[in-house]
MDTraj code that builds the backbone (N, CA, C; nanometers):
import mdtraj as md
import numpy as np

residues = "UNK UNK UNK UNK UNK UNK UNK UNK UNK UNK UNK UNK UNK UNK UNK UNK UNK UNK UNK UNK UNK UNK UNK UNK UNK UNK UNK UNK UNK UNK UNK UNK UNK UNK UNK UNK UNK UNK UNK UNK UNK UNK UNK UNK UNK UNK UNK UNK UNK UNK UNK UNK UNK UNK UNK UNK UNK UNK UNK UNK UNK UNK UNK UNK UNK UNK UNK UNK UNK UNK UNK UNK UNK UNK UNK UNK UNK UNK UNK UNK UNK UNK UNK UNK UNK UNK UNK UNK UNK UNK UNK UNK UNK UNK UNK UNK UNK UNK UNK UNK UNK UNK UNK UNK UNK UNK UNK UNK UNK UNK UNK UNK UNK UNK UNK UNK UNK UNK UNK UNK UNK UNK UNK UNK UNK UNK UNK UNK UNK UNK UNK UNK UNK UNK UNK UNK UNK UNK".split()
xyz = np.array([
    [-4.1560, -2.2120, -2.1321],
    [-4.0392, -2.1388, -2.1742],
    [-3.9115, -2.2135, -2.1351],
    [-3.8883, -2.2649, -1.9901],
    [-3.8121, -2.3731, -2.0061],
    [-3.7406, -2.4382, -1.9999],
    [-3.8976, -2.5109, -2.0936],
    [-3.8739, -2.6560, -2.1748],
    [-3.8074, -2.6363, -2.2820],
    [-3.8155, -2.5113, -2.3669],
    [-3.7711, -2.4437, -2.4624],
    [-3.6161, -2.4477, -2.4927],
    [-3.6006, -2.3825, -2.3381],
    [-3.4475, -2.3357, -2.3099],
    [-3.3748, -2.5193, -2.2897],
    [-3.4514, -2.5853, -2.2321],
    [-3.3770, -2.6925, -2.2040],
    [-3.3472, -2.7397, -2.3188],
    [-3.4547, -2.7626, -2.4549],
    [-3.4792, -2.8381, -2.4910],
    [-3.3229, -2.7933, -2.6465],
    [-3.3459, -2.6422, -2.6641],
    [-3.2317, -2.5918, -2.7051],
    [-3.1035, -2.6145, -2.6703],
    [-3.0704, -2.5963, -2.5688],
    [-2.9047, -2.6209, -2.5162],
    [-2.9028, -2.7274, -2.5330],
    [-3.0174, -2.8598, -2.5057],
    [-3.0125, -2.9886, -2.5522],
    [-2.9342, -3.0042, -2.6992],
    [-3.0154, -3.0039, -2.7386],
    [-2.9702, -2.9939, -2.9294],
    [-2.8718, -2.9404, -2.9173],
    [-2.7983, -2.8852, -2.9135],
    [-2.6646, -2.7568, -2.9388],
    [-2.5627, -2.7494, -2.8734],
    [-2.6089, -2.8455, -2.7482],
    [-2.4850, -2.8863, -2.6576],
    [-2.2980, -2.8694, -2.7145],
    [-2.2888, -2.9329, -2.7848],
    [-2.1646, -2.9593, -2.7927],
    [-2.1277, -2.7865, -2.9012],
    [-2.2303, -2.7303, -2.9941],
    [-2.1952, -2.6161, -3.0094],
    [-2.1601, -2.4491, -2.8811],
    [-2.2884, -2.4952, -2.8054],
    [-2.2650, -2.3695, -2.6982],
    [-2.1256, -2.4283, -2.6358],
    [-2.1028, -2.5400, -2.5902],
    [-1.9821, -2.5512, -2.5237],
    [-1.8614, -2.5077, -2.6083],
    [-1.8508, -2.5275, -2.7228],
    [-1.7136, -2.4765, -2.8340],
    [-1.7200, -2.3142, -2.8213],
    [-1.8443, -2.2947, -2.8377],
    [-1.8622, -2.0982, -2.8111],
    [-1.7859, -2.0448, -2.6797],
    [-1.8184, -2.1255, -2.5472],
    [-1.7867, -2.0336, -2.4268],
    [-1.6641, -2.0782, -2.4422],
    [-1.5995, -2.2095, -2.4506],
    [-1.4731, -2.2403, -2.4721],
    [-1.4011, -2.0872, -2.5310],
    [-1.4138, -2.0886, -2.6939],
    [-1.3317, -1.9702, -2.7568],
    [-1.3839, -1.8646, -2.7232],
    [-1.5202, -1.8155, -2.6570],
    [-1.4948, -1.7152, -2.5783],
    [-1.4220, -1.6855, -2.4446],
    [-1.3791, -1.7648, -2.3930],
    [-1.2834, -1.7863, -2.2802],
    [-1.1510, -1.7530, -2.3369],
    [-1.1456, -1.8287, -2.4409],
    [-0.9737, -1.8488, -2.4323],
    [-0.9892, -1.6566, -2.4913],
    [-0.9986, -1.6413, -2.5916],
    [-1.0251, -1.5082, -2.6643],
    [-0.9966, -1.4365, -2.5598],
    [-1.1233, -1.3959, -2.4493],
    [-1.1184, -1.3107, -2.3476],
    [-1.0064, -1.2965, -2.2313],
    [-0.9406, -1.4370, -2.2390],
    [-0.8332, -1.4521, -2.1667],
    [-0.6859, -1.3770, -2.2423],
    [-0.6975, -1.3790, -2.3519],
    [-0.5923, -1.3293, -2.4077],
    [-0.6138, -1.1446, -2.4852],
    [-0.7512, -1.0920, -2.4659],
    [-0.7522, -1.0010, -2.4693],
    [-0.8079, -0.9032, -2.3747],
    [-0.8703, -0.9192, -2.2762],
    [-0.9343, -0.8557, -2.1733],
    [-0.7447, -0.7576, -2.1453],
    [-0.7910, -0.6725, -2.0646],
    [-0.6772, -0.6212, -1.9230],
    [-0.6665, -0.7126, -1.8364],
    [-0.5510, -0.6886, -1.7785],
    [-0.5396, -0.7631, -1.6455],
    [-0.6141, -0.7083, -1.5310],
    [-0.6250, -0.7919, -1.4082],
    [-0.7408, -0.6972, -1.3336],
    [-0.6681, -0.6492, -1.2419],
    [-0.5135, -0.6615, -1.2492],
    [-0.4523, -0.5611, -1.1702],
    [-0.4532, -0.4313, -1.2508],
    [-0.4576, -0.4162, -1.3715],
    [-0.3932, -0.2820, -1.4485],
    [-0.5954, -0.2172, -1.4266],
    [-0.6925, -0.2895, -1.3896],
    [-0.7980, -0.2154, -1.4414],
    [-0.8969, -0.1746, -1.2656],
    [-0.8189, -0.2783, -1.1836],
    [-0.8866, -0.2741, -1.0458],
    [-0.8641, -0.1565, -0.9569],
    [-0.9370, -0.0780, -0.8290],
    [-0.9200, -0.0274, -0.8085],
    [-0.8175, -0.0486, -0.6518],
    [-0.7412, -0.0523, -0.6286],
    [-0.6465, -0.1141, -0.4849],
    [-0.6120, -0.0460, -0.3400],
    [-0.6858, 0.1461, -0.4214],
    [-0.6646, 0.2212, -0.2753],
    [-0.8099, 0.2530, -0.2699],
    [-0.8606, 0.2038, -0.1431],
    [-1.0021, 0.2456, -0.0547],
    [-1.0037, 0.3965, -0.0930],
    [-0.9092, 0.4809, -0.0662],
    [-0.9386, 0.6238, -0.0588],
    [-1.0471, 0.6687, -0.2047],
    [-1.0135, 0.6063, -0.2987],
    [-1.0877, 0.6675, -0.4301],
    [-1.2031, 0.6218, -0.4210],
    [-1.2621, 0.5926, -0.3507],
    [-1.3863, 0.5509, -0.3554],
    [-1.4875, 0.6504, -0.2235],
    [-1.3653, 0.7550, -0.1731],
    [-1.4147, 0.8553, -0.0849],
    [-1.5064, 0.9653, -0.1988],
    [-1.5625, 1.0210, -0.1759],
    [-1.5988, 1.1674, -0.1983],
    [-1.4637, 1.2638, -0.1674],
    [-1.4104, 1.3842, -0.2957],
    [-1.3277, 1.4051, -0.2751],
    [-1.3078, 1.5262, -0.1748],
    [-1.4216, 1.5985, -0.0921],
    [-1.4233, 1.6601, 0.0162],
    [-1.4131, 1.6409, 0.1409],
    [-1.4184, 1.4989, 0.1512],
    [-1.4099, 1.4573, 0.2501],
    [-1.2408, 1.4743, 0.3338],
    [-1.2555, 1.4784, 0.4293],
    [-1.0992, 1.4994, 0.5155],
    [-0.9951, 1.3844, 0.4888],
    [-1.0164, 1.2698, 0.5122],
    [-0.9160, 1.1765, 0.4259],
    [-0.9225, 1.1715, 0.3026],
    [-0.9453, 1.2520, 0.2140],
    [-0.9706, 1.2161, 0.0689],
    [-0.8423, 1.3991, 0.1031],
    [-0.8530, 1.4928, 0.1608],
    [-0.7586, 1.6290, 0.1797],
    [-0.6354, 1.5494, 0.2408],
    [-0.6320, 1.4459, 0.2806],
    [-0.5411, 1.4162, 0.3762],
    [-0.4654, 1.3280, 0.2733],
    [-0.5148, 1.2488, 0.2170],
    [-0.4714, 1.1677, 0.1173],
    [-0.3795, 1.2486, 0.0361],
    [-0.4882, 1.3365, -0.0064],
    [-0.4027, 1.4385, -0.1283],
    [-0.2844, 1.5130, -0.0819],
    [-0.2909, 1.5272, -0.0057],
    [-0.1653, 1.5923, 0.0760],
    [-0.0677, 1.5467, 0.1123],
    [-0.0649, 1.4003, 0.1517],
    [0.0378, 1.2982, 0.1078],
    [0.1065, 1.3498, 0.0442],
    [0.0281, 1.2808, -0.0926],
    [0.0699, 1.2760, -0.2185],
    [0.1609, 1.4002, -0.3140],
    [0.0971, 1.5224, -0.2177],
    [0.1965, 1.6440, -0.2925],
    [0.3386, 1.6682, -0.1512],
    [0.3433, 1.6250, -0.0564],
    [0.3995, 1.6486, 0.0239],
    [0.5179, 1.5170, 0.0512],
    [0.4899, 1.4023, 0.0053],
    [0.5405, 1.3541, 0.0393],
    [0.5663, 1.2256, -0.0983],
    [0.5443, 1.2785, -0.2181],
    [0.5615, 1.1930, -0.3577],
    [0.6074, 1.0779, -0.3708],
    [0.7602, 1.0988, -0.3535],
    [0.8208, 0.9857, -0.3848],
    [0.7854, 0.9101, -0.2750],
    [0.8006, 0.9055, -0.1550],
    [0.7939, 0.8292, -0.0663],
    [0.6777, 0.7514, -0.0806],
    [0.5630, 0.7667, -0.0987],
    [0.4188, 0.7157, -0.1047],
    [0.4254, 0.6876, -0.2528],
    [0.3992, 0.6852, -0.3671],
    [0.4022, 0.6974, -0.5198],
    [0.5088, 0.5723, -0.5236],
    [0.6092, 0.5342, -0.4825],
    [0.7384, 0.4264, -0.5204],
    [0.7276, 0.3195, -0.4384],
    [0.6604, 0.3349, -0.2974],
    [0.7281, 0.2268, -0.2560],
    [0.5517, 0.1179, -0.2137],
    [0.6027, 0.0010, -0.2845],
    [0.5029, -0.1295, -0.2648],
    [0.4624, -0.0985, -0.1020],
    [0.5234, -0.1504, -0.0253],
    [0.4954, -0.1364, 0.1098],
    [0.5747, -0.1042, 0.2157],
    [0.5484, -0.1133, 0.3465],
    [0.5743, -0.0172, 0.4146],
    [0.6151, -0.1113, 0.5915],
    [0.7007, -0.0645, 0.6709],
    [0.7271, -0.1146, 0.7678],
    [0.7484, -0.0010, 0.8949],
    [0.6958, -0.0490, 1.0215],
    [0.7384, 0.0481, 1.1165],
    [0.8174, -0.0180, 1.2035],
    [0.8976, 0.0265, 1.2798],
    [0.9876, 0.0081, 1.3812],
    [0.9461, 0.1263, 1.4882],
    [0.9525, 0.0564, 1.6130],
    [0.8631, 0.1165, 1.7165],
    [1.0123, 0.1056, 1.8569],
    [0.9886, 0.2211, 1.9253],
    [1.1140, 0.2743, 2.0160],
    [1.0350, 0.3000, 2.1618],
    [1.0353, 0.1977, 2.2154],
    [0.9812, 0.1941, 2.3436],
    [1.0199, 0.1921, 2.4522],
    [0.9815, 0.2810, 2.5727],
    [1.0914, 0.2734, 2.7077],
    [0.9401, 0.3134, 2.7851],
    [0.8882, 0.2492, 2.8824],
    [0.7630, 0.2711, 2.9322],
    [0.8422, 0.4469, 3.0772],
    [0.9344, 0.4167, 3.0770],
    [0.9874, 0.5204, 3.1717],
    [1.0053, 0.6851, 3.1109],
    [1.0272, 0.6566, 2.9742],
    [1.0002, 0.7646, 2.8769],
    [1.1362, 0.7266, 2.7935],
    [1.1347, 0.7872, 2.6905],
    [1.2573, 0.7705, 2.5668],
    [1.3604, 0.8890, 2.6150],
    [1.5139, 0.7870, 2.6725],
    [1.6010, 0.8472, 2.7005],
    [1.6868, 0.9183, 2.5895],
    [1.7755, 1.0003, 2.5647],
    [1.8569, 1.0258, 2.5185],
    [1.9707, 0.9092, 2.4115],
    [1.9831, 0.7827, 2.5291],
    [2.0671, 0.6810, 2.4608],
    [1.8997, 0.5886, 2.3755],
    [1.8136, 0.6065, 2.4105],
    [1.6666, 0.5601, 2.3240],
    [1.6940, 0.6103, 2.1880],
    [1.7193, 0.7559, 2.2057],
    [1.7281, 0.8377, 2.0554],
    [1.8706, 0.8373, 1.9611],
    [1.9612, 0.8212, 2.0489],
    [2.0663, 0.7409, 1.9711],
    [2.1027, 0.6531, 1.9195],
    [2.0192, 0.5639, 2.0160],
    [1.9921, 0.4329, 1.9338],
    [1.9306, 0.4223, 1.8254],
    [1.7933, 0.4589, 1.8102],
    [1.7246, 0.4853, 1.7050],
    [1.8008, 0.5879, 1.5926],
    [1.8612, 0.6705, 1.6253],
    [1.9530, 0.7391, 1.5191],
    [2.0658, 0.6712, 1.4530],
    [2.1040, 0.5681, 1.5475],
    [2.2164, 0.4600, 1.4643],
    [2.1290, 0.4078, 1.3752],
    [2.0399, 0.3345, 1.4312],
    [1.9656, 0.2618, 1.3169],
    [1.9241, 0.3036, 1.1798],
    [1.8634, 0.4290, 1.2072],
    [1.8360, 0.5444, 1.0711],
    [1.9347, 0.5381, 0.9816],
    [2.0549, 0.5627, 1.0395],
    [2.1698, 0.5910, 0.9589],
    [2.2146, 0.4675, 0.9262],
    [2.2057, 0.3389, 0.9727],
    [2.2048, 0.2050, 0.8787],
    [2.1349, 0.2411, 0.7570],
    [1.9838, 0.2260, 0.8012],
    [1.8930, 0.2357, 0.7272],
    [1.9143, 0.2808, 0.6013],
    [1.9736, 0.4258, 0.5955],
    [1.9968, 0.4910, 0.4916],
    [2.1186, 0.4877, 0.4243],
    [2.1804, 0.4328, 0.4531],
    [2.3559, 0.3943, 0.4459],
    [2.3457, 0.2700, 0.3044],
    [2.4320, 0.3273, 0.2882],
    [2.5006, 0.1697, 0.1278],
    [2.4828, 0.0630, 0.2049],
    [2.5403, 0.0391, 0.3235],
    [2.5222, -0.1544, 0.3443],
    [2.4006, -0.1638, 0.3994],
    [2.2979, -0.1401, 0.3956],
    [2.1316, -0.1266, 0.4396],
    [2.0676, -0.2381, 0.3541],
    [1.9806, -0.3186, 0.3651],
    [1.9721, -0.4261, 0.2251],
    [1.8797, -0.2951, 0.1192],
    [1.8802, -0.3670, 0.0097],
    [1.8876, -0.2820, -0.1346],
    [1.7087, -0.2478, -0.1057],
    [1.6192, -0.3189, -0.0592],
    [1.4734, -0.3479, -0.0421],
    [1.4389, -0.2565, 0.0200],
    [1.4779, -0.1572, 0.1043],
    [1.4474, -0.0395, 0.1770],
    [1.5046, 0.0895, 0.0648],
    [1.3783, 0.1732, 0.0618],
    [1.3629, 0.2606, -0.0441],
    [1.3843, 0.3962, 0.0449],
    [1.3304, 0.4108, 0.1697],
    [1.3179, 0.5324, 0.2511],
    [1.3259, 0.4890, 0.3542],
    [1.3651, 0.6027, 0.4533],
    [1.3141, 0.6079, 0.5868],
    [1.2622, 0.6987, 0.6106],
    [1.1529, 0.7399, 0.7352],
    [1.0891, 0.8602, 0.7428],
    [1.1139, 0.8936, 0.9026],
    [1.1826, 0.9644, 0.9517],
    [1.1979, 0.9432, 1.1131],
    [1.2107, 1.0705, 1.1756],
    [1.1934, 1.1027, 1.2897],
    [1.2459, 1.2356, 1.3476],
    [1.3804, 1.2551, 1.3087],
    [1.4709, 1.2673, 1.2464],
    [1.5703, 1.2960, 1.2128],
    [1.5957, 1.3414, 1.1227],
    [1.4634, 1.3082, 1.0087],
    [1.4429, 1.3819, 0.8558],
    [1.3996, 1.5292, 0.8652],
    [1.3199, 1.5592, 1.0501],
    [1.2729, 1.6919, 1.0096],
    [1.2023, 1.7307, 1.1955],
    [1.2534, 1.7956, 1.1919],
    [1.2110, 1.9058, 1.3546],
    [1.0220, 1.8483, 1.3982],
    [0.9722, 1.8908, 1.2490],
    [0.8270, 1.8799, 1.2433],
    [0.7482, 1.7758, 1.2901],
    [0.8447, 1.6655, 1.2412],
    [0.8004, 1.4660, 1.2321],
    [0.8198, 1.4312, 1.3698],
    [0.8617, 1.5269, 1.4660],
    [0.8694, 1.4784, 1.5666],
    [0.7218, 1.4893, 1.6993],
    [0.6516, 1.5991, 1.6142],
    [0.5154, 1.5684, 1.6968],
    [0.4111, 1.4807, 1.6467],
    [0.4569, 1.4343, 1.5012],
    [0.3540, 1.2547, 1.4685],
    [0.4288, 1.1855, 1.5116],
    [0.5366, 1.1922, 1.5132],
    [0.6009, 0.9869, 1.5485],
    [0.6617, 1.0292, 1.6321],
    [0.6334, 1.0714, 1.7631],
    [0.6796, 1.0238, 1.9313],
    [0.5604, 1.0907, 1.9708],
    [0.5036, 0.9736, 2.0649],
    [0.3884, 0.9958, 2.1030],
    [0.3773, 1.1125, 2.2423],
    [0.2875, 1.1547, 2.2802],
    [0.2366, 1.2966, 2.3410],
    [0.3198, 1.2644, 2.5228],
    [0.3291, 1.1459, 2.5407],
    [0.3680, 1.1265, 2.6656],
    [0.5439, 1.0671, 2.6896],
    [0.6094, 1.0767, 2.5440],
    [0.7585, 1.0698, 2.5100],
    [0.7609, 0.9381, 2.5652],
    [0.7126, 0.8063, 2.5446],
    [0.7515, 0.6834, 2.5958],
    [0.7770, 0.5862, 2.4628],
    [0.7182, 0.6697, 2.3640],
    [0.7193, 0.6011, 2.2450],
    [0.7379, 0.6751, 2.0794],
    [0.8308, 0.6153, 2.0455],
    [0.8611, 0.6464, 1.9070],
    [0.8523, 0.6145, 1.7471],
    [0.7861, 0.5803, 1.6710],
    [0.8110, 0.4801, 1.5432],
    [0.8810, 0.5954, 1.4348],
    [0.9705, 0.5041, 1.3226],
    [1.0237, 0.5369, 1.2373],
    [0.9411, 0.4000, 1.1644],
    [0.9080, 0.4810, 0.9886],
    [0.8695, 0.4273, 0.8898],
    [0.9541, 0.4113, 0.7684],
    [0.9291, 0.2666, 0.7293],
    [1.0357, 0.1905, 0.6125],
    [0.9360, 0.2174, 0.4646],
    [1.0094, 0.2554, 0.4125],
    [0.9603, 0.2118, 0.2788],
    [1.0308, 0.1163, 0.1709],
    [0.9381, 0.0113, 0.1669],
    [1.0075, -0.1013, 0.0701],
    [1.0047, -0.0921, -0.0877],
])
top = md.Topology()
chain = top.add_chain()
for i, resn in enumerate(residues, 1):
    res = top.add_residue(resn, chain, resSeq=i)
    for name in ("N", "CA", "C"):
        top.add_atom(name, md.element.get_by_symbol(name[0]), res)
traj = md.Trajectory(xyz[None], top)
């Protein structure tokens, strides 16, 4: 069998090669791209009962634009091993208000910080008040 196969592509050589050729180019110019068809977030490949697959979704209705717009993402981290003073949180509140301000560069889409909301302050400052992050969205 092959000898068969060899003996074929032998003979035909220069035809099978013209075939994959214009099937290449063809497929190159009509396939999708494999960004528009790939899948890029791990989460969809959860089962949708699962707790990060609820957690995910909840994002997504809770927090839309922020997650939905922005490519990627940056944290800035507020550290005082003695605990986060008062001038810690002012500081970090100047910065916010750069952040969100007209002269901020144009590439920052959001900020997400204790300052957006009473609530955000028991995820982003950690349980022993020595540490803080605020999140960028690019």
């Amino acid at each position: 069998m092959f000898l068969k196969i060899a003996a074929f592509t032998q003979k035909y050589r220069i035809a099978i090669i013209i075939f994959w050729l214009v099937a290449s180019v063809t497929l190159y110019f009509v396939a999708p791209k494999f960004s528009e068809v790939a899948v890029t977030d791990e989460s969809q490949f959860l089962p949708q009962d699962t707790q990060s697959s609820s957690a995910a979704n909840l994002l997504k209705e809770k927090f839309a634009t922020s997650i939905e717009t922005s490519a990627s993402s940056g944290i800035i981290v507020f550290y005082n091993s003695a605990g986060l003073t008062s001038e810690d949180i002012q500081e970090a509140k100047v910065i916010r208000d750069w952040l969100v301000s007209n002269t901020a560069p144009g590439i920052i889409e959001g900020v997400i910080s204790i300052f957006d909301s009473d609530l955000l302050r028991q995820t982003l400052v950690s349980t022993d008040q020595t540490t803080m992050i605020m999140k960028m969205n690019f």
